[in-house]
C-alpha positions as CSV (number, residue, x, y, z in Angstrom):
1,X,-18.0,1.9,23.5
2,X,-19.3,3.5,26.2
3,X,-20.1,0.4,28.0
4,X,-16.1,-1.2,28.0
5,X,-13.9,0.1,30.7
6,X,-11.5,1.1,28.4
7,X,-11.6,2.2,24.5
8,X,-11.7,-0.9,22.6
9,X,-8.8,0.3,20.6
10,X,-8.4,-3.6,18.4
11,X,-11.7,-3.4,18.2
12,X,-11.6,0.1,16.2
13,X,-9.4,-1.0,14.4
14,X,-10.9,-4.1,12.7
15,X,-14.4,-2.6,12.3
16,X,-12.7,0.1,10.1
17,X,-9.9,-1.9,8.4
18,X,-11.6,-5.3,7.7
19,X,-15.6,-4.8,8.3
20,X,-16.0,-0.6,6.5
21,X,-13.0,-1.6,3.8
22,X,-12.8,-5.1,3.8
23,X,-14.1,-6.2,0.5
24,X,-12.4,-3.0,-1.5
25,X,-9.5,-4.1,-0.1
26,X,-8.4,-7.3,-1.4
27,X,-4.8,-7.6,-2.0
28,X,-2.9,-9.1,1.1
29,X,-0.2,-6.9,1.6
30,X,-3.1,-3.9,0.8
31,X,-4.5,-5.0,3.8
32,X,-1.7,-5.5,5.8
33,X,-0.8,-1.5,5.0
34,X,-4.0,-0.5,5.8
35,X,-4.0,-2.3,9.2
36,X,-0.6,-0.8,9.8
37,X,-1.8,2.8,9.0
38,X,-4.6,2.5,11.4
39,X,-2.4,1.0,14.6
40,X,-1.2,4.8,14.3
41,X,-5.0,6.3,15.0
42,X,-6.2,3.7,16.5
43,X,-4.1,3.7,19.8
44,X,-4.0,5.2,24.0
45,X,-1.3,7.3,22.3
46,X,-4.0,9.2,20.1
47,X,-5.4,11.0,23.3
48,X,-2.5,12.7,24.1
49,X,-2.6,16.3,23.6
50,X,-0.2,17.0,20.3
51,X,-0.2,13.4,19.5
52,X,1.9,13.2,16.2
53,X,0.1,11.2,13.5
54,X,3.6,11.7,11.0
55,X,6.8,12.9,11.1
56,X,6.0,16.0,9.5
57,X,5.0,19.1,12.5
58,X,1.4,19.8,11.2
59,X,-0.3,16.3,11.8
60,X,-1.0,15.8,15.1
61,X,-3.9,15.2,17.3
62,X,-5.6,18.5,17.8
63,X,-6.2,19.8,21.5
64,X,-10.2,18.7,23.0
65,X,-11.8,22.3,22.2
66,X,-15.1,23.6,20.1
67,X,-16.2,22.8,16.6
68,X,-14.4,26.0,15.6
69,X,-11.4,25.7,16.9
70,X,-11.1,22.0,15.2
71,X,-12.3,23.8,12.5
72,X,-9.9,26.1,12.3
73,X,-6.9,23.4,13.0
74,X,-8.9,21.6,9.7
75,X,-8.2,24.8,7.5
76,X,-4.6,25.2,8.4
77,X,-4.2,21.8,7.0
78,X,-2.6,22.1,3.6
79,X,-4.8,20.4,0.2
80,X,-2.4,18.5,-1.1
81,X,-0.8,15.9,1.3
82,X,2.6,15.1,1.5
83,X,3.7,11.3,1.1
84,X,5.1,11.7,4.1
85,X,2.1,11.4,5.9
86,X,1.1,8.1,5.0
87,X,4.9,7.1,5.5
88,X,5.9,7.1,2.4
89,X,8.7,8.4,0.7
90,X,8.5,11.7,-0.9
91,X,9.5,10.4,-4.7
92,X,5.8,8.6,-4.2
93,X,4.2,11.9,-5.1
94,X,6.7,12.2,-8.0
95,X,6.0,8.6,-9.6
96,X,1.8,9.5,-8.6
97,X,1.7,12.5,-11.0
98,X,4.1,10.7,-13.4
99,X,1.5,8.2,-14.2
100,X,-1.4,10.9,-13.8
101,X,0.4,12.3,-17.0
102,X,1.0,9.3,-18.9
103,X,-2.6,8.4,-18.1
104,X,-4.1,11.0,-19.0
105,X,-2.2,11.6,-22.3
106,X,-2.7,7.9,-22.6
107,X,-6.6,9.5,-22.9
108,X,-6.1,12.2,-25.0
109,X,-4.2,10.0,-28.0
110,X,-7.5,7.4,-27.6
111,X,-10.2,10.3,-28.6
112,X,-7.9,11.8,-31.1
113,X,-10.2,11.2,-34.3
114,X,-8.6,8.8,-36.7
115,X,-9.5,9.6,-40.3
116,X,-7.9,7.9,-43.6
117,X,-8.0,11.1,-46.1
118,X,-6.4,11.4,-49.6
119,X,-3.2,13.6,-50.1
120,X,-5.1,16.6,-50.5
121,X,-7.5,16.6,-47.9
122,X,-7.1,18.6,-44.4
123,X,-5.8,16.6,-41.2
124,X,-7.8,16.8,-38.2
125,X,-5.2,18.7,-36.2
């Protein structure tokens, strides 16, 4: 990078999106996403103070400063992300823990022990 006049912006781009994910990645339109996703980062636009990375106020491209002070920006970030920011809708997060529950009580009813007993005896419950 530091030889090109310029940041090699494309070139960011598809050493992240096809060489570092490229074989996780496989479905077509997965890839196409991801691609789309990084145009956002991986643009001139990005060096612009306040650069907004979503539509939502506390994404943007944090001021040049120290390690603290990106640190600090860091911790003000909230831990769980809205859909917003990867531009999607916010029902996304709804239908995500929907199937988080299904899955996991999917899980619980597998290792529920399964015992044929007489009339008499005591169920597992």
């Amino acid at each position: 990078m530091t030889e090109q006049p310029e940041v090699p912006y494309l070139a960011l781009n598809y050493i992240v999106a096809q060489v570092n994910y490229g074989g996780r990645v496989t479905d077509d339109r997965d890839i196409r996403t991801m691609n789309s996703m990084l145009r956002k980062y991986f643009c001139p636009e990005i060096m612009n103070d306040n650069y907004k990375l979503s539509k939502l106020d506390m994404y943007y491209a944090p001021t040049e400063g120290t390690f603290e002070q990106l640190n600090e920006y860091l911790d003000g970030l909230p831990l769980d992300e809205d859909p917003e920011v990867f531009g999607l809708h916010p029902n996304a997060n709804m239908i995500y823990e929907n199937n988080l529950v299904k899955d996991f009580m999917g899980s619980v009813l597998l290792i529920q022990p399964r015992l044929a007993a007489g009339a008499n005896a005591k169920s597992p419950e």
